[in-house]
MIMI-65786 format. One record per residue (C-alpha): residue in one letter; x negated, y, z negated. Coordinates in steps of 0.25 Angstrom, whole numbers, plus 2048, in hexadecimal, padded with zeros to 3 digits. Each point is the difference from the previous one (the first is absolute). Layout:
N
AXYZ/...
//
This chain:
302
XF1CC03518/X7F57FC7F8/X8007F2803/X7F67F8806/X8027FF80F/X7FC7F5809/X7FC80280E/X8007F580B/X7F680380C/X8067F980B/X7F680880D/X7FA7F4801/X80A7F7804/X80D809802/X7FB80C805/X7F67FA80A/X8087F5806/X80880C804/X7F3807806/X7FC800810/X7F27FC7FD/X7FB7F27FC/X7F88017F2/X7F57F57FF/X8037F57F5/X7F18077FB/X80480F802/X80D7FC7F7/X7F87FA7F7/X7F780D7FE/X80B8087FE/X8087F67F6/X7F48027F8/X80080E801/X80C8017FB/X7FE7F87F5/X7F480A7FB/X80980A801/X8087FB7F5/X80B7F8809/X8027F47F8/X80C7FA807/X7FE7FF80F/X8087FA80A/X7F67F980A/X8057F880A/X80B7F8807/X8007F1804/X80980280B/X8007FB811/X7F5806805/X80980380C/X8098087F7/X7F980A7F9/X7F17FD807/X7FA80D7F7/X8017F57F4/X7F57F5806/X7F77FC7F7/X8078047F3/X7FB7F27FC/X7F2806800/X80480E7FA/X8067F77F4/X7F37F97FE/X7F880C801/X8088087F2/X8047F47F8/X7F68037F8/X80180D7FE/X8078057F2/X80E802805/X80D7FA805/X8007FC80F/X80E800808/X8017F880D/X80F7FF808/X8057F3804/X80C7FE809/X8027F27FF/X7FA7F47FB/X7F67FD80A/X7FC80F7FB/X7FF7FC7F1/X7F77F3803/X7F880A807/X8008097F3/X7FD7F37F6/X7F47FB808/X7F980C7FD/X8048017F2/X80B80C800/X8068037F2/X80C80A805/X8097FE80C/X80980A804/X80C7FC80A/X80A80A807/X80F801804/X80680B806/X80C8067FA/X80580480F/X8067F4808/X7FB80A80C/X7F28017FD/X7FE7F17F9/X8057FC810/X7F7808806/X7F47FE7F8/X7FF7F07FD/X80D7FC808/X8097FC7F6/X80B8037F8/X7FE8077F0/X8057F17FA/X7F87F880A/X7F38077FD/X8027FF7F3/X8017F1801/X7F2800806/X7FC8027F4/X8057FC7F7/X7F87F3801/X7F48097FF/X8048067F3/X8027F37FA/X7F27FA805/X7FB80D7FA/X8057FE7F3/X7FD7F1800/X7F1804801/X80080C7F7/X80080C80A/X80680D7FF/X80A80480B/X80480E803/X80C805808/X80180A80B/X80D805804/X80080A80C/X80A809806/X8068057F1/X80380B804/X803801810/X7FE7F880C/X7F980280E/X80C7F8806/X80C8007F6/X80180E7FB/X8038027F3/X7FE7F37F5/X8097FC7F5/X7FB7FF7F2/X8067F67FC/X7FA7F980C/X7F18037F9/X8057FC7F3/X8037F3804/X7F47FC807/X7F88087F4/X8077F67F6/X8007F3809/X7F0804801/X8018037F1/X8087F27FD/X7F77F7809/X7F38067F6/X7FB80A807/X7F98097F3/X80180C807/X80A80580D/X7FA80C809/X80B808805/X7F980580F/X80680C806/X7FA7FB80D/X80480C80A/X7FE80A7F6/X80E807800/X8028007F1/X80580C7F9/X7FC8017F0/X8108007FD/X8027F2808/X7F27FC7FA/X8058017F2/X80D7FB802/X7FB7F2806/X7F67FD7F5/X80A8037F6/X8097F6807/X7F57F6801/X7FB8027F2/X80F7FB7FC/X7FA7F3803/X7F17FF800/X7FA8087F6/X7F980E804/X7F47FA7FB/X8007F680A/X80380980E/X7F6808807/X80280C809/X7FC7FC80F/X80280D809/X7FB80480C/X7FE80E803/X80880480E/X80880B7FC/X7F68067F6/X80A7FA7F4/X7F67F67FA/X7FB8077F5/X80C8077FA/X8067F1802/X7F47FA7F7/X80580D7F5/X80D7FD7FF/X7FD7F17FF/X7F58027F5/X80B80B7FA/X80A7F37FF/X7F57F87FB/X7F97F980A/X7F17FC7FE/X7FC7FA80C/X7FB80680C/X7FB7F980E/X7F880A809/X7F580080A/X7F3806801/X80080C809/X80F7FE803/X7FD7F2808/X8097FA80A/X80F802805/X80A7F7804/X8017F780F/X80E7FE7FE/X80380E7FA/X7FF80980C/X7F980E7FC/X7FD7FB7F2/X7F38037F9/X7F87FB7F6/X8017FD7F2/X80180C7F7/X7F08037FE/X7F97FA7F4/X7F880E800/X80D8077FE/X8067F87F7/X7F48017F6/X7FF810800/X80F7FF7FE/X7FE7F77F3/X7F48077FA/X80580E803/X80D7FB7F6/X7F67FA7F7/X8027F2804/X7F17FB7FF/X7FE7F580A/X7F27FC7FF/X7FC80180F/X7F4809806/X805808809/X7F4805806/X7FE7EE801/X80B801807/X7FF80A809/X7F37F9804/X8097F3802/X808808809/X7F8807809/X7F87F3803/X80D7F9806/X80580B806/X7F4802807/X8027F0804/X80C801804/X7FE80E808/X80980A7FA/X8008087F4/X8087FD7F3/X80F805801/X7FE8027EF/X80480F7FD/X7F58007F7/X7F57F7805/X80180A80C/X80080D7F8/X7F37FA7F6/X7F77FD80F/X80680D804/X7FA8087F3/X7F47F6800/X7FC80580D/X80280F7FE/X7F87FE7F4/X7F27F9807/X80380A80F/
//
């Protein structure tokens, strides 16, 4: 448990495509850089996706232009080609793609079967390592679906190791209605670590049913190192009726330090990340633990 692990914020650009209110391109930019102060050093930033589709993304051109500079790695999402044109022009080093691992969901969500979307890009993966970028998978619904119930795990270990075999470095295993239980949690990575190495999967899990964290422990118990999580517990799910947002990256750093796991983030930075886009977006942060730090910090100046 000593091990270094790394956390990949994905508010930005997961969690508030996901939010009711529109963030400026400017206001996203302010918090990226937050973020980064805070000791966030991987930072999922935007999407190059239709407009039409997920509208909360516009500008994400301009958020990417606003933190390149920045030290750190910056993520954006790209569905297609015409997405990863959008993503070289502004000089994106690390792509990430997305397959579901539910034939019910993948319909839902981008009309498509699991083998078609994975044909979409697959052209993108090779334009990606034709130019030297690093491509990141996303597979959702690994561990239930809003629309099929219950998902096989062989079902996620095979679009795990497609995404693994085409070069994706590194697969997020995304718990997108957040129905996971630690038991199942641990069970699917060790099946997915039977073909990608642990290493190389990160923990994607949303918090519906309260399960997230002790999902993350049983994971990092099995010897998972990597961790996406949104500040203040951003976003939800459109095609995901009732689910919440990703586990929050508040939670997950009290949870780490607490065991000893030093992660290098500010947490009073953090908060202040926080609070600001949550004051954006008009509701408080759904992390346990940014919500109980403003709680004491306003008993302690009353």
């Amino acid at each position: 448990m000593s091990d270094q692990v790394r956390i990949v914020e994905v508010g930005p650009r997961d969690g508030l495509q996901n939010e009711k209110t529109f963030v400026s391109p400017e206001a996203r930019i302010e918090f990226v850089k937050a973020l980064v102060g805070a000791g966030l050093h991987t930072v999922e930033v935007g999407s190059f996706v239709s407009p039409k589709a997920i509208p909360k993304m516009q500008g994400s051109d301009q958020v990417f232009l606003g933190v390149r500079d920045l030290p750190g790695e910056f993520h954006v999402l790209v569905p297609n080609e015409k997405g990863y044109e959008g993503a070289k022009a502004v000089g994106a080093k690390v792509i990430a793609v997305f397959a579901s691992a539910s034939e019910g969901f993948s319909r839902a969500n981008i009309n498509c079967s699991v083998a078609e979307s994975i044909e979409r890009f697959k052209p993108v993966i090779a334009r990606a390592q034709a130019d030297g970028v690093k491509v990141r998978g996303y597979v959702s619904c690994v561990l239930g679906c809003p629309y099929d119930g219950e998902v096989d795990v062989q079902a996620v270990v095979d679009v795990t190791t497609t995404l693994w075999d085409l070069g994706c470095y590194e697969v997020s295993l995304g718990d997108t209605i957040g129905v996971g239980t630690p038991t199942k949690a641990r069970a699917l990575l060790r099946a997915c670590a039977e073909a990608v190495p642990m290493k190389s999967l990160a923990m994607h899990f949303h918090d519906t049913y309260g399960q997230a964290l002790a999902n993350i422990y049983a994971g990092l118990e099995e010897g998972a190192r990597v961790i996406d999580s949104a500040a203040g517990g951003l976003g939800g799910c459109p095609y995901a009726p009732g689910a919440t947002g990703n586990v929050g990256t508040e939670d997950v750093v009290y949870m780490l330090e607490g065991m000893g796991i030093a992660t290098g983030i500010d947490m009073d930075k953090l908060l202040a990340a926080t609070n600001t886009i949550s004051a954006l977006i008009g509701r408080p942060p759904v992390s346990r633990v940014a919500s109980a730090l403003n709680a004491s910090r306003t008993i302690a100046h009353s």
